[in-house]
Predicted model as a PDB file, atoms N, CA, C, CB and O in Angstrom, pLDDT in the B-factor column:
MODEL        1                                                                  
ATOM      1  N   UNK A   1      13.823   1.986  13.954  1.00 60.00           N  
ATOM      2  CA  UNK A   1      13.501   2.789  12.788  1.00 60.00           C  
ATOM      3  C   UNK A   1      12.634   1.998  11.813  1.00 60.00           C  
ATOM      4  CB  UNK A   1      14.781   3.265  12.098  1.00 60.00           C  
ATOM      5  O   UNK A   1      11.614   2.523  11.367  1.00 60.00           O  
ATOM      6  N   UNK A   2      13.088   0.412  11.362  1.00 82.00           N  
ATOM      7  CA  UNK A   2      12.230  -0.191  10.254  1.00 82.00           C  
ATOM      8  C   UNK A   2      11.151  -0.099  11.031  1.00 82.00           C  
ATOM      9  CB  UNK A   2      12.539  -1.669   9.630  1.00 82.00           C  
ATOM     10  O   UNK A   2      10.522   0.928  10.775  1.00 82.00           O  
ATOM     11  N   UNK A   3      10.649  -0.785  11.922  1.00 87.00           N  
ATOM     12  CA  UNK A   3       9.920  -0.999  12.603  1.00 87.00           C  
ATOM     13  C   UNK A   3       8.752   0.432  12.808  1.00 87.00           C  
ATOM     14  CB  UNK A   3      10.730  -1.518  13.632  1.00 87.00           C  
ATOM     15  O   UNK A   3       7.603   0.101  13.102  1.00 87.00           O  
ATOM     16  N   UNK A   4       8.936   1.434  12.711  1.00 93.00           N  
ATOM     17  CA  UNK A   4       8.268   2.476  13.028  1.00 93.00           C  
ATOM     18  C   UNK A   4       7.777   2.755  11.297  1.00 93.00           C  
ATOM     19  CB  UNK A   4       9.256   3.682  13.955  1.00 93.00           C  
ATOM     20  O   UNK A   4       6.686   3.214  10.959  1.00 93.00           O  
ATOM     21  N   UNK A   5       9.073   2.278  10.215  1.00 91.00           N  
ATOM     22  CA  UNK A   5       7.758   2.288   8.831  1.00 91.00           C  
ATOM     23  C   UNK A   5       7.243   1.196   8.270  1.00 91.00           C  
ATOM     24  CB  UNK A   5       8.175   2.900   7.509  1.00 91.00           C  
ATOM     25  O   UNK A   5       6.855   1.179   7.101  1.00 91.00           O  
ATOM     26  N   UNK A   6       7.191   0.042   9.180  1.00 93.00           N  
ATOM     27  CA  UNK A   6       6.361  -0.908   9.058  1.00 93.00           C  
ATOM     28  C   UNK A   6       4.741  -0.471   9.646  1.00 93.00           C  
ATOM     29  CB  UNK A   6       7.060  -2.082   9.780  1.00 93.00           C  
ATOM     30  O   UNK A   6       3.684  -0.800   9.106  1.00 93.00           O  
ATOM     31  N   UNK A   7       4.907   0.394  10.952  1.00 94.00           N  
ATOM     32  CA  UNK A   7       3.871   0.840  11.016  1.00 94.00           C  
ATOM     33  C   UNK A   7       3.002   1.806  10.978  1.00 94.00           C  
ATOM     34  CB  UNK A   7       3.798   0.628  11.431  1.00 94.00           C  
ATOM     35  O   UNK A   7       1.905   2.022  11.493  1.00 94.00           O  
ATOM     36  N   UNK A   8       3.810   2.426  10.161  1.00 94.00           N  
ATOM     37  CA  UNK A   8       3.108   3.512   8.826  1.00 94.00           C  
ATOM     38  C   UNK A   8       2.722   2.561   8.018  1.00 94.00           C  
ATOM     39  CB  UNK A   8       4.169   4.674   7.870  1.00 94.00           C  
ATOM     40  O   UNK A   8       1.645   3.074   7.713  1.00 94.00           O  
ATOM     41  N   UNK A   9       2.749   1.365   7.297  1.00 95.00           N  
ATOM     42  CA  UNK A   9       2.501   0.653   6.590  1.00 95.00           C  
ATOM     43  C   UNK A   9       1.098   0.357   6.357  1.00 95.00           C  
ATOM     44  CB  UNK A   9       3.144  -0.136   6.854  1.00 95.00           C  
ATOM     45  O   UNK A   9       0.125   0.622   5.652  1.00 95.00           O  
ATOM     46  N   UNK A  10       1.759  -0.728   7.881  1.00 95.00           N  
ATOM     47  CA  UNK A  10       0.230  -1.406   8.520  1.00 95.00           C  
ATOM     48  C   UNK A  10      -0.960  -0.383   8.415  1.00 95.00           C  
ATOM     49  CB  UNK A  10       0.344  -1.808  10.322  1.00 95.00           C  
ATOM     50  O   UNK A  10      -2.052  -0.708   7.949  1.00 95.00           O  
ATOM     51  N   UNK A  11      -0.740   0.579   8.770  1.00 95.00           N  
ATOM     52  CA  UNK A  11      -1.700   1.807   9.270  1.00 95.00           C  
ATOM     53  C   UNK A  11      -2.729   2.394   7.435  1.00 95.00           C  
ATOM     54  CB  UNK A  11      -0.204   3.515  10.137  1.00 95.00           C  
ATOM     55  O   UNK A  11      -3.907   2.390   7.076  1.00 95.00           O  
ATOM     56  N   UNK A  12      -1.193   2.862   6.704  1.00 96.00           N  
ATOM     57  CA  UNK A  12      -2.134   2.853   5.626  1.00 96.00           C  
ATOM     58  C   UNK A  12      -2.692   1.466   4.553  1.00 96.00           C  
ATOM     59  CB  UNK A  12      -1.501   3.834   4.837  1.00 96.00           C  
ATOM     60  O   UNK A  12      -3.258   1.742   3.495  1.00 96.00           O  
ATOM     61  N   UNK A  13      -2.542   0.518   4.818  1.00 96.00           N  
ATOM     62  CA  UNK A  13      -3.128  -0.677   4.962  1.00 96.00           C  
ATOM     63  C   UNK A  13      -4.307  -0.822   5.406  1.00 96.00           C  
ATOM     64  CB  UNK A  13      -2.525  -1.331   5.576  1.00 96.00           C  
ATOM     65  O   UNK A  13      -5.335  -0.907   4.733  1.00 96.00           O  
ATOM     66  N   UNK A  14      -4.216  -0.850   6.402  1.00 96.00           N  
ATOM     67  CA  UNK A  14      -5.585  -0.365   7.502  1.00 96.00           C  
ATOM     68  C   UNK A  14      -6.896   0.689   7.002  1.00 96.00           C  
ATOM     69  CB  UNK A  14      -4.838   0.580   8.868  1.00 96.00           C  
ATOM     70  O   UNK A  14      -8.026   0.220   6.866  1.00 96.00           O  
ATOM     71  N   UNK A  15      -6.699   1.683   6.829  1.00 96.00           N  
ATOM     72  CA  UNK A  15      -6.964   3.134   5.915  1.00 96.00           C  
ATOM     73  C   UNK A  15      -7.512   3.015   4.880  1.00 96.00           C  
ATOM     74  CB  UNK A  15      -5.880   3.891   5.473  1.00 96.00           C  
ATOM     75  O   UNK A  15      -8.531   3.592   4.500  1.00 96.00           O  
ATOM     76  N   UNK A  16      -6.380   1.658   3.917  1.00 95.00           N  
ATOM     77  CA  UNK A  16      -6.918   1.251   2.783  1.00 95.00           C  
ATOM     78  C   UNK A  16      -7.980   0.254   2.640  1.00 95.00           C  
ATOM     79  CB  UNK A  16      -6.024   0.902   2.156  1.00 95.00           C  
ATOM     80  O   UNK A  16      -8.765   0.287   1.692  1.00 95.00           O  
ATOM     81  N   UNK A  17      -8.033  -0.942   3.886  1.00 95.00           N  
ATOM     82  CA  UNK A  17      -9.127  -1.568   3.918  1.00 95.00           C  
ATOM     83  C   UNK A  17     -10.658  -1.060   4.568  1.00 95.00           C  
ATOM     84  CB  UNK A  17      -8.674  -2.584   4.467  1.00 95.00           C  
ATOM     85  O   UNK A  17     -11.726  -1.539   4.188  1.00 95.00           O  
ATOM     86  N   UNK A  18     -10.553  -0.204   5.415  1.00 94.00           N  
ATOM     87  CA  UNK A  18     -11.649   0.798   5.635  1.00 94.00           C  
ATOM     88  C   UNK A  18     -12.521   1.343   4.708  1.00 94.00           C  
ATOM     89  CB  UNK A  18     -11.188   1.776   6.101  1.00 94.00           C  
ATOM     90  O   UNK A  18     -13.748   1.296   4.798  1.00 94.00           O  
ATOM     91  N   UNK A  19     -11.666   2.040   3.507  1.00 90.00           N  
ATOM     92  CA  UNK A  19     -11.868   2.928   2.482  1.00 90.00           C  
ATOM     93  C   UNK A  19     -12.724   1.803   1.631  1.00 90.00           C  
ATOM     94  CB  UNK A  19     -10.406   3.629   1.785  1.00 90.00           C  
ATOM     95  O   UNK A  19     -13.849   2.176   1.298  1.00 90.00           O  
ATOM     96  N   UNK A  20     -12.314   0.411   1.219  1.00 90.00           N  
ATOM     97  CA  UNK A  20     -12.952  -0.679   0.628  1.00 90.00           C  
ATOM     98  C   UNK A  20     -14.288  -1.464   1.266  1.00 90.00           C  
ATOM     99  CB  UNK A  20     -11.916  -1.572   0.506  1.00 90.00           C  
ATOM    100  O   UNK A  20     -15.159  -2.228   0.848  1.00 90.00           O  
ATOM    101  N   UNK A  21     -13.957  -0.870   2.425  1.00 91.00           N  
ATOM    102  CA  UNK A  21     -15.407  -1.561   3.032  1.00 91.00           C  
ATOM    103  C   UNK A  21     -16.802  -0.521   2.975  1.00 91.00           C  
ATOM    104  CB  UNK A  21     -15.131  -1.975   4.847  1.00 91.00           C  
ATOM    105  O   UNK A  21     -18.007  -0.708   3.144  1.00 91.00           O  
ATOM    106  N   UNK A  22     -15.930   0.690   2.637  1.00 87.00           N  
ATOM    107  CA  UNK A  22     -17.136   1.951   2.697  1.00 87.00           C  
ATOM    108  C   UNK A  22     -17.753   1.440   1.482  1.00 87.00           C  
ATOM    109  CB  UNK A  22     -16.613   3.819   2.574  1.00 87.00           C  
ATOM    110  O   UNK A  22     -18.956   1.321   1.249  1.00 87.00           O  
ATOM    111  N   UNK A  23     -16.517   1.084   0.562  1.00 83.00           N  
ATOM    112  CA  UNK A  23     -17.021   1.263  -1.247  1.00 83.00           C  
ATOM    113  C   UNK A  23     -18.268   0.479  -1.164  1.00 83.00           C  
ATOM    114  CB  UNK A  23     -15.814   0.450  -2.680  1.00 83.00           C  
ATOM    115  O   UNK A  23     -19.277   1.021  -1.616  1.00 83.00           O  
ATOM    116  N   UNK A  24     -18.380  -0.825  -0.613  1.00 84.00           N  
ATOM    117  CA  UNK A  24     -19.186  -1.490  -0.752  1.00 84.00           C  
ATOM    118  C   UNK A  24     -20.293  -1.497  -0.663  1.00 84.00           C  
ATOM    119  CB  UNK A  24     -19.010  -1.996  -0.454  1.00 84.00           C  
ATOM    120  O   UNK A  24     -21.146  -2.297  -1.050  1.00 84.00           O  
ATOM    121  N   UNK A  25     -20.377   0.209   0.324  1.00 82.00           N  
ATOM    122  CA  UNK A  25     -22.203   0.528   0.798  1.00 82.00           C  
ATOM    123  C   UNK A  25     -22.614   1.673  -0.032  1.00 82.00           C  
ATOM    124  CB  UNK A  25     -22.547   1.086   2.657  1.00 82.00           C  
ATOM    125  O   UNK A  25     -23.631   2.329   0.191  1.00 82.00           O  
ATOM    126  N   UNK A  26     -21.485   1.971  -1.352  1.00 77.00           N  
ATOM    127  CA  UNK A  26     -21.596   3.201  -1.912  1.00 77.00           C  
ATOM    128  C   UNK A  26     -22.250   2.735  -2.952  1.00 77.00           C  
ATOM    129  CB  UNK A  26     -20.408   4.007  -2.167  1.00 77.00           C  
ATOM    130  O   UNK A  26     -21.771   1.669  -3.340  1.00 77.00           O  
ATOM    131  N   UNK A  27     -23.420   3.215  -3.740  1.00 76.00           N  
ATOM    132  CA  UNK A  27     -23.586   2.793  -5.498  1.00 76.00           C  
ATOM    133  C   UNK A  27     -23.079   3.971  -5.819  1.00 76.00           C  
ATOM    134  CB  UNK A  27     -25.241   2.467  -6.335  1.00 76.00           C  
ATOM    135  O   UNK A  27     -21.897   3.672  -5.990  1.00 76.00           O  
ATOM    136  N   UNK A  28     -23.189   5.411  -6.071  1.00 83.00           N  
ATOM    137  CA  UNK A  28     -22.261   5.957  -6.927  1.00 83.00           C  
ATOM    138  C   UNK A  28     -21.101   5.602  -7.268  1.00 83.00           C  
ATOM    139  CB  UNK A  28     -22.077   6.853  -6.667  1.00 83.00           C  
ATOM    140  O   UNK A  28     -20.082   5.545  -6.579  1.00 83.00           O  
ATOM    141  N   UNK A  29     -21.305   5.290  -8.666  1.00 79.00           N  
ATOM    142  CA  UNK A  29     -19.699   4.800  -9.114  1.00 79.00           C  
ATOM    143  C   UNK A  29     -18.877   5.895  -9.156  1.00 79.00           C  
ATOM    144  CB  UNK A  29     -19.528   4.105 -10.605  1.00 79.00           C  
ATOM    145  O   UNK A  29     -17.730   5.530  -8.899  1.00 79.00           O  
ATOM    146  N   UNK A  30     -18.959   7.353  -9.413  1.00 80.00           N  
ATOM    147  CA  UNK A  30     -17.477   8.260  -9.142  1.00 80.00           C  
ATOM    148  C   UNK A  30     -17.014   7.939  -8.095  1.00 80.00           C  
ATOM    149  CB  UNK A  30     -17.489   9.778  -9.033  1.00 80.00           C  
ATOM    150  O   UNK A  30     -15.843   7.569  -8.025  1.00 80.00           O  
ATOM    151  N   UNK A  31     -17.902   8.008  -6.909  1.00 85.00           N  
ATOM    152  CA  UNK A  31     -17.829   8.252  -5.822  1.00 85.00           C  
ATOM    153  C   UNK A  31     -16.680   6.816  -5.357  1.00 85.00           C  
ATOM    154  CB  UNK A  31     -19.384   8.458  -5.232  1.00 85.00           C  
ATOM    155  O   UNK A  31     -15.561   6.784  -4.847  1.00 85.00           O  
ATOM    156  N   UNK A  32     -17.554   5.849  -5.796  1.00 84.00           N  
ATOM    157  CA  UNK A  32     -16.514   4.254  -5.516  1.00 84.00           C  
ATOM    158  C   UNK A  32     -15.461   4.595  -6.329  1.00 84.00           C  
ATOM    159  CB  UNK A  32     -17.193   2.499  -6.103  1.00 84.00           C  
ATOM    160  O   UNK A  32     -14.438   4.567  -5.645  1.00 84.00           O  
ATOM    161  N   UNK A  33     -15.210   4.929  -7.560  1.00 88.00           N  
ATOM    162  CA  UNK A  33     -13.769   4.472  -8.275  1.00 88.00           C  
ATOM    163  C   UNK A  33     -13.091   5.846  -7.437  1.00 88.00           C  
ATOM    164  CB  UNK A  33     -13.668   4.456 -10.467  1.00 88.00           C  
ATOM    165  O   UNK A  33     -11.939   5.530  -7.139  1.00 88.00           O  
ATOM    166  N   UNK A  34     -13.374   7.148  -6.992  1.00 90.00           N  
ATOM    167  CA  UNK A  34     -12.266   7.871  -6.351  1.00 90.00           C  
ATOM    168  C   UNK A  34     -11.885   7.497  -4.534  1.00 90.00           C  
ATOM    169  CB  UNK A  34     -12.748   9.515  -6.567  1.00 90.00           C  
ATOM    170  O   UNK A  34     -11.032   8.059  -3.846  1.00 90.00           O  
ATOM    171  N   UNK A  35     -12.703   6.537  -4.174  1.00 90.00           N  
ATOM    172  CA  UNK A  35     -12.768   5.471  -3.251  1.00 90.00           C  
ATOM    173  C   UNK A  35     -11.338   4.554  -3.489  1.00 90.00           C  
ATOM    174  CB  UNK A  35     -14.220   4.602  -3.520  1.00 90.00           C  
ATOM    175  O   UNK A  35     -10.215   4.559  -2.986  1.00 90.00           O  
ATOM    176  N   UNK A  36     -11.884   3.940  -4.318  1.00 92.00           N  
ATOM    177  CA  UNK A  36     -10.734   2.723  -4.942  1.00 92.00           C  
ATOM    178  C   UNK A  36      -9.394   3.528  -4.992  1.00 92.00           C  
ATOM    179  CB  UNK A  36     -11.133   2.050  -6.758  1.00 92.00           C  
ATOM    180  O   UNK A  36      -8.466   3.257  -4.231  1.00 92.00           O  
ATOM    181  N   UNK A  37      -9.355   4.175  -5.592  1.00 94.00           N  
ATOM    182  CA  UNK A  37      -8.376   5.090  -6.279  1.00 94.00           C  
ATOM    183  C   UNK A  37      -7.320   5.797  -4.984  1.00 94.00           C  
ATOM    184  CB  UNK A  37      -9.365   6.389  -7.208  1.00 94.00           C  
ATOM    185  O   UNK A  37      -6.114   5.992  -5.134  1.00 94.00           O  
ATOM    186  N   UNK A  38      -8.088   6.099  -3.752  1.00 95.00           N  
ATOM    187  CA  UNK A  38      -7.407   6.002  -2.611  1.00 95.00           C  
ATOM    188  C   UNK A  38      -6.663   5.513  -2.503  1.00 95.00           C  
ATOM    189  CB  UNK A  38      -7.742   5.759  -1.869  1.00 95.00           C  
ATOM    190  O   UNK A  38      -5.461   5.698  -2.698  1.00 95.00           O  
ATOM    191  N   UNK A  39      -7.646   4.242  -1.919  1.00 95.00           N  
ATOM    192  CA  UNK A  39      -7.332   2.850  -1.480  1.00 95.00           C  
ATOM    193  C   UNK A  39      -5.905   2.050  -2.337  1.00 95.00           C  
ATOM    194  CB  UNK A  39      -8.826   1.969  -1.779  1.00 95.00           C  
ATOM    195  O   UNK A  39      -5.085   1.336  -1.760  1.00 95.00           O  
ATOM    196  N   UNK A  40      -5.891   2.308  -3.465  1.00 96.00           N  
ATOM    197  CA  UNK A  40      -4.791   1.728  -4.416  1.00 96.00           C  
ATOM    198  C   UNK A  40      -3.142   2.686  -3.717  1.00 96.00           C  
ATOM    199  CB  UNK A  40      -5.351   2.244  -6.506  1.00 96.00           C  
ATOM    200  O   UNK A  40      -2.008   2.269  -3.482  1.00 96.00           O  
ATOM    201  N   UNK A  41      -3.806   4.123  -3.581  1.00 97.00           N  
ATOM    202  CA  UNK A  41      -2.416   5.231  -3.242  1.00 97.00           C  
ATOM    203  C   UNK A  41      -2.361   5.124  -1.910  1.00 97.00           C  
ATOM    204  CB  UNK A  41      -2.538   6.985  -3.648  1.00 97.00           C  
ATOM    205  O   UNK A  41      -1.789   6.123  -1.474  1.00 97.00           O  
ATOM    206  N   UNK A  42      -2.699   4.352  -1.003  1.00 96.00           N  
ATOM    207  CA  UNK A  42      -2.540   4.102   0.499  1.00 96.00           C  
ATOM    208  C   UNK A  42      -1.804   2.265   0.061  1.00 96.00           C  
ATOM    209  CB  UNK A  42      -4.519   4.269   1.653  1.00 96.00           C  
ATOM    210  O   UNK A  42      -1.122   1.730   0.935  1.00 96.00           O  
ATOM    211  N   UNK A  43      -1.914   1.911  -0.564  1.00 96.00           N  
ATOM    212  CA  UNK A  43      -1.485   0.397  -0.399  1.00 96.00           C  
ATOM    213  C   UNK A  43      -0.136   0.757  -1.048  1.00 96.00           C  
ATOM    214  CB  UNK A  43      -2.508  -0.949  -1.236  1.00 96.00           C  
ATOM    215  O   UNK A  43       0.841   0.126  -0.645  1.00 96.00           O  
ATOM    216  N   UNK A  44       0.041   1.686  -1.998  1.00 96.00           N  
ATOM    217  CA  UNK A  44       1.081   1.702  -2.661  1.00 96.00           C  
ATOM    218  C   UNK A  44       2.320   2.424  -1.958  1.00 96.00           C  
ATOM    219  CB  UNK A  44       0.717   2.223  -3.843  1.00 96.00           C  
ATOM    220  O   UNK A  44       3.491   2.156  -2.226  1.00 96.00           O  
ATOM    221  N   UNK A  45       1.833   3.546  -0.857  1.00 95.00           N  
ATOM    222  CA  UNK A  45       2.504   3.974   0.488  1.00 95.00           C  
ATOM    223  C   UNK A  45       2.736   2.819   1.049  1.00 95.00           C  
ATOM    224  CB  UNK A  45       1.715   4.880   1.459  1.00 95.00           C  
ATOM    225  O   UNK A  45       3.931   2.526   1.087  1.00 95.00           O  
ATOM    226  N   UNK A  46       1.799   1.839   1.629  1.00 96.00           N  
ATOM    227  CA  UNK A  46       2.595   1.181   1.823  1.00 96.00           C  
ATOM    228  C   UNK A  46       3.302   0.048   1.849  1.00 96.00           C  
ATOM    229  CB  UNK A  46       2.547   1.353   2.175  1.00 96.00           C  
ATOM    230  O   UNK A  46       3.717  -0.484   2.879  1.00 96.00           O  
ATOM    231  N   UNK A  47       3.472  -0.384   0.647  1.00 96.00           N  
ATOM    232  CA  UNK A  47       4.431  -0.620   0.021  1.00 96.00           C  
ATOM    233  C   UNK A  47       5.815   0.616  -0.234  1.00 96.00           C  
ATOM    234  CB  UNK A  47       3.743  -1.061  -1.078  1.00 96.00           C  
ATOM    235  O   UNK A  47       6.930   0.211  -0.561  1.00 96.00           O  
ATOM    236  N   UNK A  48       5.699   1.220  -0.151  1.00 95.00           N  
ATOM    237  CA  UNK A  48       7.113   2.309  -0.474  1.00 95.00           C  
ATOM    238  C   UNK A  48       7.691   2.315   1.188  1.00 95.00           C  
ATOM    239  CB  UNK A  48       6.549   4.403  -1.194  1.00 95.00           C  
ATOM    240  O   UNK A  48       8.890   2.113   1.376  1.00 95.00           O  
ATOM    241  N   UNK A  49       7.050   2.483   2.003  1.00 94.00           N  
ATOM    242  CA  UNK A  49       7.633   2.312   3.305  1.00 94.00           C  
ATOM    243  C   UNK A  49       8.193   1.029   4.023  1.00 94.00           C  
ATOM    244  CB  UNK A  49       6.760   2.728   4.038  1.00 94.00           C  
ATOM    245  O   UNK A  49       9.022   1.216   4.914  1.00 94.00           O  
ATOM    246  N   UNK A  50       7.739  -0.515   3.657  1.00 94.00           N  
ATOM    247  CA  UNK A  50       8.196  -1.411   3.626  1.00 94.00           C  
ATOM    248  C   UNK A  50       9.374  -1.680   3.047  1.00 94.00           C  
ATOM    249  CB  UNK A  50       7.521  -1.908   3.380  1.00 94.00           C  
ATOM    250  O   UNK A  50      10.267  -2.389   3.509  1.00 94.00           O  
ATOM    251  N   UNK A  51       9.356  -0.761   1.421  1.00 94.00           N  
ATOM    252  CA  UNK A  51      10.416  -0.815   1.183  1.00 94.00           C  
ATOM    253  C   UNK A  51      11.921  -0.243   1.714  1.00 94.00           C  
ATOM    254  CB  UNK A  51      10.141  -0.617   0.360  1.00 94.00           C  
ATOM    255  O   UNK A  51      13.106  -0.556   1.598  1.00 94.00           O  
ATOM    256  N   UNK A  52      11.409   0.405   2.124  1.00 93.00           N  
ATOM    257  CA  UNK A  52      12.131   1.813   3.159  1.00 93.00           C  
ATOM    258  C   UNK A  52      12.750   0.927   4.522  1.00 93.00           C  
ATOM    259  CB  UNK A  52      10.554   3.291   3.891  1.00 93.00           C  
ATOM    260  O   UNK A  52      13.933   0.972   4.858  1.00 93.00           O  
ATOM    261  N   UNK A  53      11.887   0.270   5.092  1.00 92.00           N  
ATOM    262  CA  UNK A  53      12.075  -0.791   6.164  1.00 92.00           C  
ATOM    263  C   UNK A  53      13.002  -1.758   6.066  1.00 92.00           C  
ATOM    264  CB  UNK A  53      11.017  -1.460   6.360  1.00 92.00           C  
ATOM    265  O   UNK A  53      13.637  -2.070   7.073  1.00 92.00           O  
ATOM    266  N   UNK A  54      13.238  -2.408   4.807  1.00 88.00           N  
ATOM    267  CA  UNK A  54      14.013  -3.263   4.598  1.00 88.00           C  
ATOM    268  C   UNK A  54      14.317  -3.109   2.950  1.00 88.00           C  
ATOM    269  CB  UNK A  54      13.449  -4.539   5.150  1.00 88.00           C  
ATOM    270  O   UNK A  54      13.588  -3.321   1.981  1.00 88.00           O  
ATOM    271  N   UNK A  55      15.773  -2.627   3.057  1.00 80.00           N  
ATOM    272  CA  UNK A  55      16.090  -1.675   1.573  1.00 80.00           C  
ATOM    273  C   UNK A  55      16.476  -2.473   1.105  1.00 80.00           C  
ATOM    274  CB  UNK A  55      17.012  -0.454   1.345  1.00 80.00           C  
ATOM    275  O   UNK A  55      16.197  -2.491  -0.094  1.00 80.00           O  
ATOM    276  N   UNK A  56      17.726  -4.191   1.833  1.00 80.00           N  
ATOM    277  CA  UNK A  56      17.964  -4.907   0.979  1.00 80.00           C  
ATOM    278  C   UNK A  56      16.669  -5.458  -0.287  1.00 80.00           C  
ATOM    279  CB  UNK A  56      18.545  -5.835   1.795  1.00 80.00           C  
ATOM    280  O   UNK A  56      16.604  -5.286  -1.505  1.00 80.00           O  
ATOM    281  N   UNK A  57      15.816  -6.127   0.645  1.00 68.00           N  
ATOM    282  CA  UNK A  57      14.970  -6.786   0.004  1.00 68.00           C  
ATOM    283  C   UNK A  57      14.018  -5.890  -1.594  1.00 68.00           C  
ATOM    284  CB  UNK A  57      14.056  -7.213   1.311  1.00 68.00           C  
ATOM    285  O   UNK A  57      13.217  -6.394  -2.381  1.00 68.00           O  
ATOM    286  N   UNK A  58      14.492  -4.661  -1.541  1.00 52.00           N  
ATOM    287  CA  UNK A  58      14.078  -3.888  -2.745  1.00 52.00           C  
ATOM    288  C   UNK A  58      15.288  -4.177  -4.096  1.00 52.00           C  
ATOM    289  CB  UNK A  58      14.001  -2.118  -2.224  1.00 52.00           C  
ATOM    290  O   UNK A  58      14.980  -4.293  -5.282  1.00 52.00           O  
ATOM    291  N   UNK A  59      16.469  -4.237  -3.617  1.00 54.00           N  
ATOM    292  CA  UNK A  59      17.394  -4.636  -4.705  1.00 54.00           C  
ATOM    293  C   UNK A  59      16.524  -5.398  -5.470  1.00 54.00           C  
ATOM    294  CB  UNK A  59      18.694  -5.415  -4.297  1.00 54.00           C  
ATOM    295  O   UNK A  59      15.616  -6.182  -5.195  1.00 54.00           O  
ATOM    296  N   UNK A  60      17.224  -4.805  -6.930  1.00 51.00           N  
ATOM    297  CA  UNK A  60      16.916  -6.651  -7.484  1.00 51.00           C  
ATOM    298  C   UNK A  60      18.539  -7.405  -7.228  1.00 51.00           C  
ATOM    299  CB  UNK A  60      16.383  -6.813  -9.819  1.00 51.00           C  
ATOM    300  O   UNK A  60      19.561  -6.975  -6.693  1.00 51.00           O  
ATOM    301  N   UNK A  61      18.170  -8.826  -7.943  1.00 51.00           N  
ATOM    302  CA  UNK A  61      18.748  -9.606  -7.470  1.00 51.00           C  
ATOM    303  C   UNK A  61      19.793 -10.061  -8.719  1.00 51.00           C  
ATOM    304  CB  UNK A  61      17.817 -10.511  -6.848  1.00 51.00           C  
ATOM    305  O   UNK A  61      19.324 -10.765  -9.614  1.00 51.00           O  
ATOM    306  N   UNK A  62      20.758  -9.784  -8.757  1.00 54.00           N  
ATOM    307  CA  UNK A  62      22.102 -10.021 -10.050  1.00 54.00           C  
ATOM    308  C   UNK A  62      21.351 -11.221 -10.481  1.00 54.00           C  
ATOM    309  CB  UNK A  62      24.116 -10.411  -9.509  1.00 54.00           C  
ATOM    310  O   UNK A  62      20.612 -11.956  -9.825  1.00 54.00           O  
ATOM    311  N   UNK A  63      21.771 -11.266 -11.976  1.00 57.00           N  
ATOM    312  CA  UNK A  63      21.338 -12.319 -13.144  1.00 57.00           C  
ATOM    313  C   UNK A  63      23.046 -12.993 -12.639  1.00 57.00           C  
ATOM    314  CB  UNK A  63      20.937 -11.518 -15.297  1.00 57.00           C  
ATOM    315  O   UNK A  63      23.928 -12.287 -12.152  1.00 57.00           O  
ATOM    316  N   UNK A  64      23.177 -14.580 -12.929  1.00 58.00           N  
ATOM    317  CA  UNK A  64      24.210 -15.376 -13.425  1.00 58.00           C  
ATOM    318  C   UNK A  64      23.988 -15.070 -14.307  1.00 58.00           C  
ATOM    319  CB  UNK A  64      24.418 -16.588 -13.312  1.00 58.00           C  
ATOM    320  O   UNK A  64      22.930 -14.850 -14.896  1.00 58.00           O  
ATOM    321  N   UNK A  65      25.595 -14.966 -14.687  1.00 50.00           N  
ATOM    322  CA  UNK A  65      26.083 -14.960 -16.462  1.00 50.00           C  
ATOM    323  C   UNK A  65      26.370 -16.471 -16.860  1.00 50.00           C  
ATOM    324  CB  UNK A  65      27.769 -13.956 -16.823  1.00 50.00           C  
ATOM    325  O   UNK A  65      27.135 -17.224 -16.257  1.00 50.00           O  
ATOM    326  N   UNK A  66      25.488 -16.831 -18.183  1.00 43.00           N  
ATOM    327  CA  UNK A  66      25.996 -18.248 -18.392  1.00 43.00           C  
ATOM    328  C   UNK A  66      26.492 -18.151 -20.047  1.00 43.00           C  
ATOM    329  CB  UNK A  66      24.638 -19.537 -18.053  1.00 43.00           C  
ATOM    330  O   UNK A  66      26.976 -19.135 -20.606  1.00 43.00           O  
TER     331      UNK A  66                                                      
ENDMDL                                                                          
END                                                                             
């Protein structure tokens, strides 16, 4: 199961570095910042599915009381 949204991850990862390599041959700037703007909501998928993958590691982590 993690393993299958690790690679949903990878994938929009992937998606997202594609999308950044287009930007680079684009000069319209709308065109690049709704580019970017993708690219930011595909990295941030995945990140949410990594998290999903391994739920401990999303906890935070208890403060010591001193």
């Amino acid at each position: 199961m993690s393993g299958d949204r690790l690679e949903q991850a990878a994938e929009y990862r992937r998606q997202a570095q594609e999308i950044r390599t287009i930007v680079q041959t684009i000069w319209v700037a709308e065109a690049r910042e709704q580019l970017l703007e993708t690219a930011e909501h595909l990295e941030a998928l995945a990140k949410a599915e990594e998290c999903k993958a391994h739920p401990d590691s999303a906890k935070p982590k208890p403060q010591s009381e001193t």
